[in-house]
C-alpha positions as CSV (number, residue, x, y, z in Angstrom):
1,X,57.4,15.5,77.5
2,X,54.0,16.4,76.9
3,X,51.1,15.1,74.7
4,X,49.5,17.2,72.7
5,X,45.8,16.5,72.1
6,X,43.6,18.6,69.7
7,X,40.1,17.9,68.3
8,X,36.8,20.3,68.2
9,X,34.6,20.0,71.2
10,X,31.7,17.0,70.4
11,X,28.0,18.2,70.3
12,X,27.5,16.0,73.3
13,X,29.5,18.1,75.2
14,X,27.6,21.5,74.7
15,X,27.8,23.4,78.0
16,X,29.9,21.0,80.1
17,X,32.4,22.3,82.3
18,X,36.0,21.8,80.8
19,X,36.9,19.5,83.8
20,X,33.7,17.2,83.0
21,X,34.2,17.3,79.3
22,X,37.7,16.4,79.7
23,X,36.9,13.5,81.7
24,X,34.6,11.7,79.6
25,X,36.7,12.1,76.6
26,X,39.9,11.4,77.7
27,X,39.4,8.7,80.6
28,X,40.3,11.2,83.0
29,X,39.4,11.3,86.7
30,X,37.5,15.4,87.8
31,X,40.7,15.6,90.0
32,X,43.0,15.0,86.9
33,X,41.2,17.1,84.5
34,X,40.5,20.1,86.9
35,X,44.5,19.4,87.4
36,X,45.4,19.8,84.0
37,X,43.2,23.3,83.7
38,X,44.6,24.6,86.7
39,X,48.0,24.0,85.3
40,X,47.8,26.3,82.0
41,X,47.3,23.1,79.9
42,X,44.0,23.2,78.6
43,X,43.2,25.6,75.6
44,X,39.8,26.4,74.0
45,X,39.9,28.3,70.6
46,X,43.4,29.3,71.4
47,X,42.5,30.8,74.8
48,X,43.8,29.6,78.3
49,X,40.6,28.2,80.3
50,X,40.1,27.4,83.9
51,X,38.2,23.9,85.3
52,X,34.5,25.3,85.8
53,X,34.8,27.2,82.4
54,X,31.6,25.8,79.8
55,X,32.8,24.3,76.9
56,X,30.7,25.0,73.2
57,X,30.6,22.4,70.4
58,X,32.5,22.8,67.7
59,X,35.5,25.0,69.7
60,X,39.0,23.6,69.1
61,X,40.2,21.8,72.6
62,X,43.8,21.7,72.9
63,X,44.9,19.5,76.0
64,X,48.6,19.0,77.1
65,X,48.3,15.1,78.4
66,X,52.0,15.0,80.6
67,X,54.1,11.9,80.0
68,X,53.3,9.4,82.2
69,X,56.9,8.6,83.5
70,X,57.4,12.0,85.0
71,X,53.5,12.8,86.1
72,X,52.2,9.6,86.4
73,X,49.1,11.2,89.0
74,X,48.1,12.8,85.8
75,X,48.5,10.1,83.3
76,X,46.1,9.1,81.2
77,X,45.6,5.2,81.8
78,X,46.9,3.2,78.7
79,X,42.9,1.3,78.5
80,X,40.4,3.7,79.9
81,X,37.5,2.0,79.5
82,X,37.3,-1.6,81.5
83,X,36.3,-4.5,78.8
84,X,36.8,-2.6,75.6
85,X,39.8,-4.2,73.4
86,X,41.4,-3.6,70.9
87,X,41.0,-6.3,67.8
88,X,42.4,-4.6,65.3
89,X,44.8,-1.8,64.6
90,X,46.1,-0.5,61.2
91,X,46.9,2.8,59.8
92,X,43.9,3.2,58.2
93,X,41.2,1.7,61.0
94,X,40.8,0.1,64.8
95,X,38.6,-2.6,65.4
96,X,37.1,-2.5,69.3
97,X,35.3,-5.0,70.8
98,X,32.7,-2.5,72.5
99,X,31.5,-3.7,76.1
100,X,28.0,-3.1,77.8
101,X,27.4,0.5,78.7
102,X,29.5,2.2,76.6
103,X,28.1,4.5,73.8
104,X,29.6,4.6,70.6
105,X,29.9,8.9,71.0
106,X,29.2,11.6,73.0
107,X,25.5,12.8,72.5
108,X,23.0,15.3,74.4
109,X,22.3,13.2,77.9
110,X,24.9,10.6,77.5
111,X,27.5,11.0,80.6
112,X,29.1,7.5,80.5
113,X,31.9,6.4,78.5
114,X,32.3,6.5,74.7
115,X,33.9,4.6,72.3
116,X,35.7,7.4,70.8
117,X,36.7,9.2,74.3
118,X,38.1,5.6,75.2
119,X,40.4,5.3,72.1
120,X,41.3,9.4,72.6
121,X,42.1,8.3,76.3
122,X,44.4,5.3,75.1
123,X,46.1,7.6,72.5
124,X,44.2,6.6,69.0
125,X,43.9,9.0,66.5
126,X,41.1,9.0,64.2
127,X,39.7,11.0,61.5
128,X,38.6,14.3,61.8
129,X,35.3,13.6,59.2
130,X,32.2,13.3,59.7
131,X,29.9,15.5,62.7
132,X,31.4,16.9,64.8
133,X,30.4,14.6,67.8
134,X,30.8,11.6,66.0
135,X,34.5,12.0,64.1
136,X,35.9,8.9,62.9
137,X,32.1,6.6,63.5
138,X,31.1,5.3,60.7
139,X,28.3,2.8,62.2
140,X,27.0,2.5,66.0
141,X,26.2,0.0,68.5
142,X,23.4,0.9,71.1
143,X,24.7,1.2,74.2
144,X,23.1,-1.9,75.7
145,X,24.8,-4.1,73.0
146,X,27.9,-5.3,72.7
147,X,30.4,-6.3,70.2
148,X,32.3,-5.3,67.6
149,X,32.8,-1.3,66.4
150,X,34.6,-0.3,63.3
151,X,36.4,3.5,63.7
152,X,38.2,5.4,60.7
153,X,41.7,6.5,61.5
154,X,42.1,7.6,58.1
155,X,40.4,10.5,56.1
156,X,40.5,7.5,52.9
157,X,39.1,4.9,55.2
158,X,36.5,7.2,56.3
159,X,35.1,8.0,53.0
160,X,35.4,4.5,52.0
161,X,33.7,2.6,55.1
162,X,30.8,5.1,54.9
163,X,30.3,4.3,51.5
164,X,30.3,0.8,52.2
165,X,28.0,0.8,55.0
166,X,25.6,3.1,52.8
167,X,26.1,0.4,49.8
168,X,25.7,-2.4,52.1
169,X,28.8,-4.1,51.5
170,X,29.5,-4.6,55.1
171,X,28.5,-8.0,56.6
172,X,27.1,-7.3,60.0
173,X,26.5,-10.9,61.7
174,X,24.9,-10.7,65.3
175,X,23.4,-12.9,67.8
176,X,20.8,-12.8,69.6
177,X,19.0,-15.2,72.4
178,X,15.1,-14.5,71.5
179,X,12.1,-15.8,73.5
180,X,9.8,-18.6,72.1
181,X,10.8,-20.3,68.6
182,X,10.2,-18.0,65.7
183,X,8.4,-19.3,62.6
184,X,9.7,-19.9,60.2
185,X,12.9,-20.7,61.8
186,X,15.0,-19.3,58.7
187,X,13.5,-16.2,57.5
188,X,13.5,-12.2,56.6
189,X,12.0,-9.5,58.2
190,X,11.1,-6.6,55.9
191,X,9.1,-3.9,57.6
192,X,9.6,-0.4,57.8
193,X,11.3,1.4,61.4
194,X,10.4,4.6,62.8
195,X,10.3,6.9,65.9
196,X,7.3,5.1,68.2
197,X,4.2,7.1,68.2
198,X,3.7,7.2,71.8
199,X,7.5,6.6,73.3
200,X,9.7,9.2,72.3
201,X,13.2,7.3,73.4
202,X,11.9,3.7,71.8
203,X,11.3,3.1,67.8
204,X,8.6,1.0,66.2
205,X,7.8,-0.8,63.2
206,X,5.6,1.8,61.2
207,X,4.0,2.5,58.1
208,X,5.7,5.6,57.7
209,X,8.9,4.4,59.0
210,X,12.4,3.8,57.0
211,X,12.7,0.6,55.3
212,X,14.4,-1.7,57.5
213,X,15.3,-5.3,56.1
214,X,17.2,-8.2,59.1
215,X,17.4,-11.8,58.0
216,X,17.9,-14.4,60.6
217,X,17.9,-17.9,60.6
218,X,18.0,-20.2,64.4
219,X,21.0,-21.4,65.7
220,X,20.0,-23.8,68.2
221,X,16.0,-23.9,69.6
222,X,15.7,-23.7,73.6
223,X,12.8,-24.8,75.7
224,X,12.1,-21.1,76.3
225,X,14.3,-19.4,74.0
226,X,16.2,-19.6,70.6
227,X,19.7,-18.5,69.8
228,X,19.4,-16.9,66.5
229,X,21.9,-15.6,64.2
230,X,21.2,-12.2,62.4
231,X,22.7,-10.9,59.7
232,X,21.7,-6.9,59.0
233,X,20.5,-5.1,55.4
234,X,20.0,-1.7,56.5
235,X,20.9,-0.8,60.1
236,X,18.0,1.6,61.5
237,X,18.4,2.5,65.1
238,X,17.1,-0.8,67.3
239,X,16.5,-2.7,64.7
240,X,17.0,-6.1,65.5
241,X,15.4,-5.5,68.9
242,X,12.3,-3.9,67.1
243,X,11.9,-6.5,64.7
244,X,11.9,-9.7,66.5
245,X,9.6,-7.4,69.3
246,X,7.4,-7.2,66.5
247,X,7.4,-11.1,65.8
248,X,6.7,-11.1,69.9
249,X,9.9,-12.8,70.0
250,X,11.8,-10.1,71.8
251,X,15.6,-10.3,72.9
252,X,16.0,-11.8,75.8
253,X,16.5,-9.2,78.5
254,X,15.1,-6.7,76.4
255,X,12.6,-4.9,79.2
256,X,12.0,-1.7,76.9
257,X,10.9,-4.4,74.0
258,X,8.3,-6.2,75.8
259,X,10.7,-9.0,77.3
260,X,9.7,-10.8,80.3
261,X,11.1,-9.5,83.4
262,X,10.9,-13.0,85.4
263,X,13.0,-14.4,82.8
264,X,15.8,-11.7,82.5
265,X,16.5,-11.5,86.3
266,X,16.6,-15.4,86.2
267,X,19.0,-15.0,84.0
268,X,20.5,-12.5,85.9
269,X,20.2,-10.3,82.8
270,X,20.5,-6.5,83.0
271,X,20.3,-5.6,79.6
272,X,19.0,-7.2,76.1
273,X,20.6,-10.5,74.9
274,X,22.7,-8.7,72.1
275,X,26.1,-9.2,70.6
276,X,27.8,-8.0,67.5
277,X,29.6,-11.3,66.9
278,X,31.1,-10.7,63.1
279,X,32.1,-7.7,61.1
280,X,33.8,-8.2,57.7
281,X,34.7,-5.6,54.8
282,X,37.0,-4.8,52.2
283,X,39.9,-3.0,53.6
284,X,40.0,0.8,52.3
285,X,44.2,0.5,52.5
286,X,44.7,-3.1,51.3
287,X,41.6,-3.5,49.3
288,X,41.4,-7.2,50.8
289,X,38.8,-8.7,52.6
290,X,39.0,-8.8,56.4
291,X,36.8,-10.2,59.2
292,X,36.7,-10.0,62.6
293,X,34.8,-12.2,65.4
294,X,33.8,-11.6,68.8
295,X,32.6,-14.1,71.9
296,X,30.2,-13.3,74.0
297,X,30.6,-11.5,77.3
298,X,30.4,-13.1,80.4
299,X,27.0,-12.1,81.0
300,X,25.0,-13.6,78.0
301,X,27.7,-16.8,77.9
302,X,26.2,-17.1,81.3
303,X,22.2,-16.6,80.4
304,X,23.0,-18.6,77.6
305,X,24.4,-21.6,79.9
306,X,21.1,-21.7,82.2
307,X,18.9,-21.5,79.7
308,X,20.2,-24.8,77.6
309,X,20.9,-26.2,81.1
């Protein structure tokens, strides 16, 4: 018996071929997806579409997934993307524990995994609101940080978690592994973010920038480094990074943030020492509160180990 699969085609995806847009949002191999076209099952706008036909954003994709006890070549795997679990499942809202290297949606130059194509692949359904690319997202990790990821399942809980991310209702507790001490060690950072003025992909703290408020306080004071816990006002794109950059107390790891590169690789990091540890809200079904926790991946649990060694 087949699986039907319907949603409109992500931004992200403008001008893909159907076999590569089906792929990255369904955890599909080239071979399976191109499969599946050259079977009849793929549909775009109600029209029959080969492998290497280009998909547009905002067309409806159909996709017959087969059953995986009678074509289990074609199946989609149960976890598609390696490391990203699921915490929490409801009518109403998943929890993931997002990974390293995985975006929270598709977007224009992004062909690695997603968040949402991950929970498509595994057989979530989310809400259809919100842009087109980014259905169901109601907050975003960067792709470099880990942690946990909030997605609406429900049209209700859609409306709701926006509105309480916009009201700033949600508690968003991170942690982060910073060079150097900061002073003082419990504090707030209030300065405004915006696009950098000379780097186009980084972001910068700026007079003309959105107001961006992160309050920290340390955790536990290295000789080189301090573990600091973070709890987030506004969320602006890099904020955490930009901020303590700012203090010239950059993440750990964070190369694109002034880090130090002799530290990070003796580290063995690869990416900025990041994790969304804690997420709590009021349920929009239940109307209780609910939190969620996460513990660090095996790469910063093992920085982390060296560097109070």
């Amino acid at each position: 018996m087949a699986d039907l699969r319907a949603l409109p085609v992500p931004d992200g995806l403008e001008g893909e071929r159907v076999d590569a847009a089906l792929a990255r949002l369904f955890g599909l191999s080239r071979t399976k997806a191109a499969d599946l076209a050259t079977a009849g099952s793929v549909t775009i706008d109600q029209r029959l579409v080969g492998k290497s036909d280009r998909v547009h954003a905002g067309a409806w994709l159909e996709v017959e997934l087969p059953d995986p006890r009678s074509s289990p070549g074609l199946a989609v795997v149960a976890d598609p993307i390696p490391g990203m679990a699921i915490i929490h499942d409801d009518d109403d809202l998943v929890v993931v524990d997002k990974p390293v290297g995985v975006a929270a949606h598709p977007s224009v130059g992004w062909t690695g995994p997603t968040v949402i194509g991950g929970l498509a692949a595994a057989g979530y359904r989310i809400s259809t609101s919100g842009a087109e690319e980014r259905r169901g997202v109601v907050h975003r990790l960067d792709v470099g940080t880990s942690g946990l990821m909030v997605v609406a399942k429900s049209e209700h809980a859609y409306t709701a978690l926006k509105r309480a991310f916009k009201e700033r209702t949600v508690d968003k507790t991170y942690h982060a592994l910073v060079q150097g001490l900061p002073d003082p060690v419990q504090g707030t950072i209030d300065a405004p973010i915006g696009r950098h003025p000379n780097h186009d992909y980084k972001f910068a703290v700026v007079g003309t920038g959105k107001a961006s408020i992160t309050h920290y306080e340390v955790i536990e004071a290295f000789r080189a480094a301090s573990l600091v816990e973070v709890h987030l006002e506004t969320g602006r794109t890099h904020q955490i990074r930009v901020h303590f950059s700012a203090l010239r107390h950059p993440c750990v790891g964070d190369l694109t943030y002034g880090a130090d590169p002799v530290m990070a690789k003796k580290l063995g990091l690869e990416r900025q020492w990041l994790h969304a540890v804690g997420l709590g809200f009021v349920h929009p079904g239940t109307g209780e509160r609910v939190d969620f926790r996460s513990p660090y991946p095996k790469d910063l649990q093992t920085a982390l180990d060296h560097i109070s060694a």
